[in-house]
C-alpha positions as a Python dict, from the first residue, in 0.01 Angstrom:
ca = {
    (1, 'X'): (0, 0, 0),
    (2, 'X'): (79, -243, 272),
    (3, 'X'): (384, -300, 487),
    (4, 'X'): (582, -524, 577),
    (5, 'X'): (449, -454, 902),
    (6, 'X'): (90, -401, 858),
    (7, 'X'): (57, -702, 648),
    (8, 'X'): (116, -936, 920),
    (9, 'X'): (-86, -663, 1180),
    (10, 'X'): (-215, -891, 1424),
    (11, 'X'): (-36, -1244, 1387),
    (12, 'X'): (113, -1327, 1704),
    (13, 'X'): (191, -1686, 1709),
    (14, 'X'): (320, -1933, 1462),
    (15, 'X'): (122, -2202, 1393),
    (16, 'X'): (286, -2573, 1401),
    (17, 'X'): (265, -2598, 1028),
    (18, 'X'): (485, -2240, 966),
    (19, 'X'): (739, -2357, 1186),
    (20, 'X'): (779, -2686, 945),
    (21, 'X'): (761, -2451, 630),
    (22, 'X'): (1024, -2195, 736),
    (23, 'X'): (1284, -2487, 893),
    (24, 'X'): (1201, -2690, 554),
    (25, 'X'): (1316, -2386, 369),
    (26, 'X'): (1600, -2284, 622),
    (27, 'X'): (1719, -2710, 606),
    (28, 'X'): (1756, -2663, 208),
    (29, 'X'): (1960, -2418, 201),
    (30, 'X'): (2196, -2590, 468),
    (31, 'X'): (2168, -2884, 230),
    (32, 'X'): (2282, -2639, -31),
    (33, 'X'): (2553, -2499, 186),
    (34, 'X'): (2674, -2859, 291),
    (35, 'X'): (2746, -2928, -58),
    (36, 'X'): (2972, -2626, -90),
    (37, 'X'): (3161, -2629, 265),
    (38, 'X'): (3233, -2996, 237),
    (39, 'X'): (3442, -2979, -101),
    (40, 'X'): (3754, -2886, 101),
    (41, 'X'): (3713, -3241, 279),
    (42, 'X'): (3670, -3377, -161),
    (43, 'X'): (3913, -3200, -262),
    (44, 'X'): (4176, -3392, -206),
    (45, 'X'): (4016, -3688, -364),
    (46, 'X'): (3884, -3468, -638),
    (47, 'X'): (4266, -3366, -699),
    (48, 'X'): (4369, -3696, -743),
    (49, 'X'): (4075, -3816, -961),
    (50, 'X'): (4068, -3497, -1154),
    (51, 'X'): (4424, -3395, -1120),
    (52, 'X'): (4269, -2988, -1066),
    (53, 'X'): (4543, -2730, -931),
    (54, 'X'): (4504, -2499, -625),
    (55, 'X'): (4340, -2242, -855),
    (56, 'X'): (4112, -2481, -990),
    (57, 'X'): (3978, -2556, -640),
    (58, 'X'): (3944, -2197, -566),
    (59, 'X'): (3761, -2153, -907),
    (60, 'X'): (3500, -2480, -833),
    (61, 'X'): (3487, -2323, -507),
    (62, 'X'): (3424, -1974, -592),
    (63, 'X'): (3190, -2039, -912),
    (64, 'X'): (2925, -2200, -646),
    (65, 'X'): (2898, -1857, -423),
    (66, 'X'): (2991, -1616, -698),
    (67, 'X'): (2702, -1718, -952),
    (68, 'X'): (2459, -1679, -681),
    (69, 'X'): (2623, -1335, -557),
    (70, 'X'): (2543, -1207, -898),
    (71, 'X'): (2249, -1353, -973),
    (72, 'X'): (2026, -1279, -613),
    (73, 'X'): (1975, -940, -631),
    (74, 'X'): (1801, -962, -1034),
    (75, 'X'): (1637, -1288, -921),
    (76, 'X'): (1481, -1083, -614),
    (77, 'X'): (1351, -788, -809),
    (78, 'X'): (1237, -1056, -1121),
    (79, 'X'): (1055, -1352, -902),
    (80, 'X'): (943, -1182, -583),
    (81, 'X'): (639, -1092, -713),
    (82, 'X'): (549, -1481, -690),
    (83, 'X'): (430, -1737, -513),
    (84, 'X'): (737, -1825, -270),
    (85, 'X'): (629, -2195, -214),
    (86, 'X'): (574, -2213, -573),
    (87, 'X'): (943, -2078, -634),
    (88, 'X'): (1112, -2311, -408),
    (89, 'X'): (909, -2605, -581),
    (90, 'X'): (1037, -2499, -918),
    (91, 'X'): (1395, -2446, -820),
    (92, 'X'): (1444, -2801, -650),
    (93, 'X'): (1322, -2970, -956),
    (94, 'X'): (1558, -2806, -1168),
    (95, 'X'): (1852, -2818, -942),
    (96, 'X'): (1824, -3189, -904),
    (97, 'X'): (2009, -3325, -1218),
    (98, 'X'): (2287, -3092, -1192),
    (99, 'X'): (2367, -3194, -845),
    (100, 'X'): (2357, -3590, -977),
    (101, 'X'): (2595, -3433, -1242),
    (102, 'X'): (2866, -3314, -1046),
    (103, 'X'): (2905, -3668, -931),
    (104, 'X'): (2937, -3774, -1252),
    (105, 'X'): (3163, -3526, -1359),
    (106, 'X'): (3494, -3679, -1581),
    (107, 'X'): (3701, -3341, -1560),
    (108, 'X'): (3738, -3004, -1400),
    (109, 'X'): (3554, -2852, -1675),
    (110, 'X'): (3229, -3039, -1686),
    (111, 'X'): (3247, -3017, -1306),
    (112, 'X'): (3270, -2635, -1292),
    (113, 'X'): (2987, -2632, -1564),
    (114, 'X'): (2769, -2864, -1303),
    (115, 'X'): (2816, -2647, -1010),
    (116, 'X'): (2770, -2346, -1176),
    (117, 'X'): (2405, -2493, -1341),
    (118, 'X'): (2326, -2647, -1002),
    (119, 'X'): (2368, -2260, -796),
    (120, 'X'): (2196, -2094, -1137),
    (121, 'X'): (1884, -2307, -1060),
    (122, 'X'): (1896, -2290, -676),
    (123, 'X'): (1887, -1877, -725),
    (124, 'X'): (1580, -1890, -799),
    (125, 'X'): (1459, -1944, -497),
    (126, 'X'): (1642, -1627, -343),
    (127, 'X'): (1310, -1419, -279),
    (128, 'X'): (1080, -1713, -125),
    (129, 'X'): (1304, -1668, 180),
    (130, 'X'): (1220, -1335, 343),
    (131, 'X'): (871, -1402, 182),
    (132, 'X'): (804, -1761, 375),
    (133, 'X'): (906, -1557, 691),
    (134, 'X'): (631, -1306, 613),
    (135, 'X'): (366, -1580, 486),
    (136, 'X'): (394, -1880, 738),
    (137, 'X'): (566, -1651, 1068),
    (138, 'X'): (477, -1377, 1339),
    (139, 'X'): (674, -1140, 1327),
    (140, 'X'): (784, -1127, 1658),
    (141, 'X'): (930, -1461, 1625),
    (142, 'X'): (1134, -1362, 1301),
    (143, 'X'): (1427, -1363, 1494),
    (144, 'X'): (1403, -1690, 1688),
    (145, 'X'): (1263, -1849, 1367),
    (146, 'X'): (1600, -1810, 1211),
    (147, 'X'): (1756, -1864, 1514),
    (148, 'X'): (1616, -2264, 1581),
    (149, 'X'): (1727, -2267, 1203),
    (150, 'X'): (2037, -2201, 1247),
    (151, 'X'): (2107, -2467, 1517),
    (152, 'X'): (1960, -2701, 1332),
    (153, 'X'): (2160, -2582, 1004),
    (154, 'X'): (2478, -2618, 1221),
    (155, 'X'): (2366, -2994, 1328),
    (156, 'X'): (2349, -3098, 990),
    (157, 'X'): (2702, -2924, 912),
    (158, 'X'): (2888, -3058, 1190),
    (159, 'X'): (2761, -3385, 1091),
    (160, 'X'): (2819, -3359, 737),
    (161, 'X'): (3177, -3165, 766),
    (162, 'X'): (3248, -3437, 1033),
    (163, 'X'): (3101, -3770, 818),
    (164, 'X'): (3208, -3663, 468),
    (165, 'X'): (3602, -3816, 442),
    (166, 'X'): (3465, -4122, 666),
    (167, 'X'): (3223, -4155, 393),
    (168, 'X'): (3421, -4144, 150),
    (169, 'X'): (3658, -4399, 286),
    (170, 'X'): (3344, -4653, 336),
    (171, 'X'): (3179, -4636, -1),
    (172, 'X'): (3507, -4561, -203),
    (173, 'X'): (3431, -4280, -399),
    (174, 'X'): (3349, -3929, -354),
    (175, 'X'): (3104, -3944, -672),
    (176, 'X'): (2877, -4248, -470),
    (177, 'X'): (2881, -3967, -150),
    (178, 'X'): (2768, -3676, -389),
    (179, 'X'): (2529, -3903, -513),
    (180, 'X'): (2391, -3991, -171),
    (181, 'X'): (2390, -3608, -108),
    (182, 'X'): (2148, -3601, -400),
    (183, 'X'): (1916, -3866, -288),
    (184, 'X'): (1886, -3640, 77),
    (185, 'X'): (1801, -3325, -185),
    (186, 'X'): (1556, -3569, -355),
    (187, 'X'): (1368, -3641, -54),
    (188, 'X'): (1343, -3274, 48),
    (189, 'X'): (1165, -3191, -267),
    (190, 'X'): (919, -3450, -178),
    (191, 'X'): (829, -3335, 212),
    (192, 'X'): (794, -2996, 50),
    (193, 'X'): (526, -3098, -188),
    (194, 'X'): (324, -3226, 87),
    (195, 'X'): (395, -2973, 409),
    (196, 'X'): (421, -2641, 202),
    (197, 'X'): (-3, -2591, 127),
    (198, 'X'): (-20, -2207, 29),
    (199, 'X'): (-378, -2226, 105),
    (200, 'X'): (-300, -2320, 471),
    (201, 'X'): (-104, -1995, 522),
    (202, 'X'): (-160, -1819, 805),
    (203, 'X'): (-110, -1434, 621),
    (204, 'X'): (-341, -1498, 295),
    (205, 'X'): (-272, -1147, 144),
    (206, 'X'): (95, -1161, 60),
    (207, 'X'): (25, -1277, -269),
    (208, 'X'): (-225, -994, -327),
    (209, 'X'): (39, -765, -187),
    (210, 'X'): (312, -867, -420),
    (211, 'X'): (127, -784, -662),
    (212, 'X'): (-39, -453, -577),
    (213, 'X'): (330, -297, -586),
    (214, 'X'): (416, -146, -888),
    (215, 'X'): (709, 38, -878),
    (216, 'X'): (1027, -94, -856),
    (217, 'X'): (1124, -262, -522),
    (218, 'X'): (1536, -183, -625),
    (219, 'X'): (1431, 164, -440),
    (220, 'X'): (1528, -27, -134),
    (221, 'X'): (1882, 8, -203),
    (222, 'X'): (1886, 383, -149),
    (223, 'X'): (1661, 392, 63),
    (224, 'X'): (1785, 190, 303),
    (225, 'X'): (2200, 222, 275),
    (226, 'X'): (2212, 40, 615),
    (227, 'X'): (2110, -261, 384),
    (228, 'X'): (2487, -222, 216),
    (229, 'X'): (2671, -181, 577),
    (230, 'X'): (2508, -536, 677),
    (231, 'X'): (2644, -699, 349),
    (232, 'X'): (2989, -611, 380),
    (233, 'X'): (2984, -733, 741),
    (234, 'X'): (2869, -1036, 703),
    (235, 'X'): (3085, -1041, 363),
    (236, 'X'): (3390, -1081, 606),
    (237, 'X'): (3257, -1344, 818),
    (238, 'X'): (3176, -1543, 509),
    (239, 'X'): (3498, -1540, 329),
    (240, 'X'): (3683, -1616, 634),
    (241, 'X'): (3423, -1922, 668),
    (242, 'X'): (3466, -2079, 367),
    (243, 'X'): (3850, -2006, 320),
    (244, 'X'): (3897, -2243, 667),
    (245, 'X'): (3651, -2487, 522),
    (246, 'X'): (3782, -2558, 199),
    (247, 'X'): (4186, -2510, 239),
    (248, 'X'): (4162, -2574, 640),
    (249, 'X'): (4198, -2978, 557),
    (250, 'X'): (4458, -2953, 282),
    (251, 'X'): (4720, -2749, 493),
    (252, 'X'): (4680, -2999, 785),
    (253, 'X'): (4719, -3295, 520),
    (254, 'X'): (5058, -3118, 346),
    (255, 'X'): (5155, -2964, 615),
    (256, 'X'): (5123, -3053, 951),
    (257, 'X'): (5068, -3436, 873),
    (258, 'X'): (4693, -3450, 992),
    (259, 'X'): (4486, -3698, 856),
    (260, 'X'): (4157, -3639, 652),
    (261, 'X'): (3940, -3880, 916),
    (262, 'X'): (4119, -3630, 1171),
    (263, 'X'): (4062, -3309, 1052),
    (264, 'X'): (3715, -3360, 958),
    (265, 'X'): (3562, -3350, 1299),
    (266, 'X'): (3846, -3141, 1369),
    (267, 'X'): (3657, -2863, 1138),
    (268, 'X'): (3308, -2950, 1298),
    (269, 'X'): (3398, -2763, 1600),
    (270, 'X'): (3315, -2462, 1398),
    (271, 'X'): (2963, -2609, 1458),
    (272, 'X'): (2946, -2790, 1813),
    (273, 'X'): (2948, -2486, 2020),
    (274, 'X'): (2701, -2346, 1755),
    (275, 'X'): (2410, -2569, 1769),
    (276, 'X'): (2367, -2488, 2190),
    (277, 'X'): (2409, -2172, 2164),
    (278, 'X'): (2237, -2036, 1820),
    (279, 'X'): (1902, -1954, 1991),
    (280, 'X'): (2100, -1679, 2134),
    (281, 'X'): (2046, -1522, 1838),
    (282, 'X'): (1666, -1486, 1931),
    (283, 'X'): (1775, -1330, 2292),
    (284, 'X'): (2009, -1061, 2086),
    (285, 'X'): (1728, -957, 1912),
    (286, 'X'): (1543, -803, 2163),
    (287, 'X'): (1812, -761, 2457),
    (288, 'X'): (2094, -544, 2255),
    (289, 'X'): (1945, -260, 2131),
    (290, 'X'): (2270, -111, 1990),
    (291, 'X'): (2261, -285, 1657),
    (292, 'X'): (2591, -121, 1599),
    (293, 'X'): (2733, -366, 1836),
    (294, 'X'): (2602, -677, 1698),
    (295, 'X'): (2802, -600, 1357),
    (296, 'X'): (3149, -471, 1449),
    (297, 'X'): (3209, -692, 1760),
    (298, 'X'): (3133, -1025, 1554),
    (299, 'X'): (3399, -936, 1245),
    (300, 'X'): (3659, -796, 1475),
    (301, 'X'): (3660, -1134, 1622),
    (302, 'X'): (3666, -1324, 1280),
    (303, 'X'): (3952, -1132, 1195),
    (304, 'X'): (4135, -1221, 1515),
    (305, 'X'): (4063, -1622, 1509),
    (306, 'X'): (4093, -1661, 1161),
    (307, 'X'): (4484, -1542, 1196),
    (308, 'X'): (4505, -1779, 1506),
    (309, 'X'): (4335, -2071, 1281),
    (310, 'X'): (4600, -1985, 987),
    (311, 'X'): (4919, -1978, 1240),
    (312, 'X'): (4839, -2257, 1492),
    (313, 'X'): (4989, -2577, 1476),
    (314, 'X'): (4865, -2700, 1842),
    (315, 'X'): (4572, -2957, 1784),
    (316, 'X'): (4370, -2812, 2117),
    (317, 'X'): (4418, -2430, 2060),
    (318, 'X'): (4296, -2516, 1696),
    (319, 'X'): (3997, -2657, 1815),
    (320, 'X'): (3918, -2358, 2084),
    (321, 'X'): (3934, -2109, 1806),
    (322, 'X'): (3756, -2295, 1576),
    (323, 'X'): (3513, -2303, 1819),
    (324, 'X'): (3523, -1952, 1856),
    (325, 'X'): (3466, -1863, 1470),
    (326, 'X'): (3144, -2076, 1481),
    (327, 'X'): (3001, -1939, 1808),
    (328, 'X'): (3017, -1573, 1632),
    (329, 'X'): (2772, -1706, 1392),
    (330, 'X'): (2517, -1647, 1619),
    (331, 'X'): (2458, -1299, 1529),
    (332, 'X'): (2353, -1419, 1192),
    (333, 'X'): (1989, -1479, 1246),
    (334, 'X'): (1965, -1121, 1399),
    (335, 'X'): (2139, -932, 1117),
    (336, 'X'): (1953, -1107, 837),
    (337, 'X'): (1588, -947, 1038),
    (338, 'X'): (1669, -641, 1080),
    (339, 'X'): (1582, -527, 717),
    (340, 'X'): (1235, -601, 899),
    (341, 'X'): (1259, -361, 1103),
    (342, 'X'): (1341, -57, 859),
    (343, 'X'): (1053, 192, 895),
    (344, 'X'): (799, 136, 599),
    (345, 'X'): (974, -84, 415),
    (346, 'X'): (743, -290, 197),
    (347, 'X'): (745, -699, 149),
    (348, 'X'): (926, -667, -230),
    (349, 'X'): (1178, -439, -27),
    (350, 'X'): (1227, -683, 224),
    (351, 'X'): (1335, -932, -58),
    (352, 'X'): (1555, -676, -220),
    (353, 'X'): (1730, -618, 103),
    (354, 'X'): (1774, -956, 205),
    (355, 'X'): (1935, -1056, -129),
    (356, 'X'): (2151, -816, -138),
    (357, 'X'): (2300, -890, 245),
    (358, 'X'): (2298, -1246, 69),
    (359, 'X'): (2433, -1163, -234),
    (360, 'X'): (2772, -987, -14),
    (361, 'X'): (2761, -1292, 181),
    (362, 'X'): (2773, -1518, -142),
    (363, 'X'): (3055, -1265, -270),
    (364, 'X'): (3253, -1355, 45),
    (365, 'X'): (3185, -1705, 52),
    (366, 'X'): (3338, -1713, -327),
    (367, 'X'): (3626, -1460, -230),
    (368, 'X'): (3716, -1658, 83),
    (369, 'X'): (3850, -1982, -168),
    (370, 'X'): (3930, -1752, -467),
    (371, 'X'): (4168, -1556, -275),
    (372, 'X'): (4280, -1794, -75),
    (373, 'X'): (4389, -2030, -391),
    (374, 'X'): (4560, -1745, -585),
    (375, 'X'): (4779, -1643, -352),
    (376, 'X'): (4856, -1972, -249),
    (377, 'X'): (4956, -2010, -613),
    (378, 'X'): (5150, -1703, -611),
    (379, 'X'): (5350, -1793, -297),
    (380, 'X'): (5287, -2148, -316),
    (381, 'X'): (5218, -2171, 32),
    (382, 'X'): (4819, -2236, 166),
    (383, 'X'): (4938, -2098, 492),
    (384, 'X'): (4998, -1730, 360),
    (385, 'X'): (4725, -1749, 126),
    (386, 'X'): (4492, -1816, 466),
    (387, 'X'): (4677, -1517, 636),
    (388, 'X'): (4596, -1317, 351),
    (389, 'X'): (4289, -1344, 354),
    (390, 'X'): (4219, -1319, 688),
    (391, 'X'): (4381, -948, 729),
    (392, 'X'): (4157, -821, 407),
    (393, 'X'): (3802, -937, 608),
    (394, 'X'): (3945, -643, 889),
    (395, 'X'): (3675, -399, 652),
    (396, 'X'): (3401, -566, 824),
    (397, 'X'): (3477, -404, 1130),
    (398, 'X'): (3495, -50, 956),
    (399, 'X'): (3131, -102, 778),
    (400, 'X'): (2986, -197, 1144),
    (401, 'X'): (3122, 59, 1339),
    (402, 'X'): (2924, 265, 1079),
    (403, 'X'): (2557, 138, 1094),
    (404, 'X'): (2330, 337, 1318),
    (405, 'X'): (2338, 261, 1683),
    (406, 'X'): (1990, 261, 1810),
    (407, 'X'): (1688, 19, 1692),
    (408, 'X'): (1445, 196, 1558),
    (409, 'X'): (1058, 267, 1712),
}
């Protein structure tokens, strides 16, 4: 039975064409995530037009990250015995009218029903990940292949985060932005038809691989408990993420008098510091060989700026810790390899393990807003619902102080 390993025994260098396939892949689901992370810029024209509460918000919010939380994990076990280019092919067709729908969308209910559709079909996908990284890269470049991703994810974010109320304002409506948004996800579907060739791959025996393993690849997740100590880490540093994102805008509005046009490229700094500096993520990899480090250190952190974020007032200290939150990002690319690295863990496994670190991450992405907007509600104050949250995401540091120290052999 092959390896993870042994099936890509040899492959050294990734070939022009692998490059394009994983940073097609890695650029939809940024497109994916820009959707999500720029609502809290909609929102307030979405709570005019729609007239939704703060638990509403939390709720359109949450819906997006907790249907794929609980749907990545069966999706894994289900579809990774496919094709992965086939996979993604299938779920951007199907994910395409419920994205024009959410434009469309007359009230909060056909709205929520929109985004939930739109993440149901976009699930899918969750297994061709980690299997387009074993197909189309060397493994020795796993790690910097995620890395270039990531800067080029947080490009497109600052830009998007930074654009989306100017946009707005130009066009007059947020339903002709989402709309635009949906012509960008449009054209992605089409450069993936012609750049992702399965029979160009440089590893042709994944699919024979995927196949050949019988038994359940869910035996990951005792196998591998390390798996579970990832996941809650980077479960902190998502909720944190998208509680700033989506409330961030609307306490500076209420609150502080900040303007939309203002505090939109006020939130890109979460991503300017980022795109320079997310090939570090590539130099972690192989320079820090006390994985311990790389999980604990990071969340500590987000715990510390997020309460900054939540109690400063002062325009330029917002934007340094900001700053900060993004930068810690860059130990993202490294933590969602090292699943590779288990010893004799099996392609199928990789997928399990991989969707379930997602699947905490898309449990803290939802908590971050859900939280946030009920005790908001409770206390009807965004600034204690923020502070709230941001003392809860303190069990990240506990979960990475626990993960072994050492990389293994």
């Amino acid at each position: 039975m092959d390896t993870s390993a042994s099936l890509s025994a040899g492959f050294t260098h990734t070939p022009a064409r692998g490059w394009m396939v994983a940073l097609l892949s890695r650029f939809q689901q940024s497109s994916v995530a820009a959707i999500s992370f720029s609502f809290g810029l909609f929102l307030p024209f979405m709570r005019q037009d729609l007239a939704l509460s703060p638990w509403e918000a939390g709720l359109l919010q949450g819906v997006w990250w907790v249907t794929s939380a609980l749907l990545m994990l069966p999706s894994s076990v289900i579809f990774s015995r496919f094709s992965p280019v086939s996979l993604v092919l299938v779920s951007l067709f199907l994910s395409l009218p419920f994205l024009f729908l959410q434009g469309l969308a007359s009230s909060f209910l056909v709205l929520f029903v929109a985004r939930f559709c739109f993440v149901l079909c976009h699930v899918i996908a969750t297994p061709a990940r980690p299997l387009l990284l074993q197909q189309w890269v060397a493994p020795r470049q796993y790690a910097l292949v995620q890395a270039v991703g990531l800067t080029l994810h947080s490009i497109f974010l600052a830009i998007t985060i930074s654009t989306s109320a100017l946009l707005i304002t130009v066009v007059g409506s947020w339903r002709i932005a989402y709309l635009l948004l949906g012509g960008l996800f449009l054209l992605q579907t089409l450069v993936w038809l012609i750049v992702a060739r399965e029979r160009l791959a440089p590893v042709q025996g994944l699919q024979q691989a995927l196949q050949e393993q019988h038994e359940t690849p869910l035996r990951a997740l005792w196998m591998y408990p390390q798996g579970w100590l990832i996941g809650v880490t980077l479960f902190a540093l998502s909720a944190t993420w998208t509680a700033i994102v989506t409330f961030l805008p609307t306490l500076l509005l209420e609150e502080r008098g900040v303007s939309l046009t203002w505090s939109g490229p006020l939130l890109g700094f979460l991503y300017y510091a980022l795109i320079p500096s997310s090939p570090l993520g590539g130099w972690l990899e192989k320079k820090v060989s006390n994985r311990k480090l790389l999980l604990w250190l990071p969340a500590l952190c987000n715990v510390l700026l997020g309460v900054g974020i939540t109690l400063t007032s002062a325009p330029w200290l917002l934007m340094a810790l900001l700053t900060g939150t993004g930068v810690i990002w860059i130990v993202s690319p490294v933590l969602e390899v090292l699943p590779f690295e288990f010893p004799g863990i099996r392609p199928r496994e990789v997928a399990v393990i991989a969707s379930l670190i997602r699947t905490f991450m898309g449990l803290g992405f939802a908590a971050g807003p859900m939280v946030t907007g009920l005790v908001a509600e409770l206390t009807n104050s965004l600034q204690t619902g923020l502070l709230v949250l941001c003392l809860l995401t303190s069990i990240g540091v506990i979960t990475g102080l626990l993960y072994p120290s050492q990389r293994p052999s």
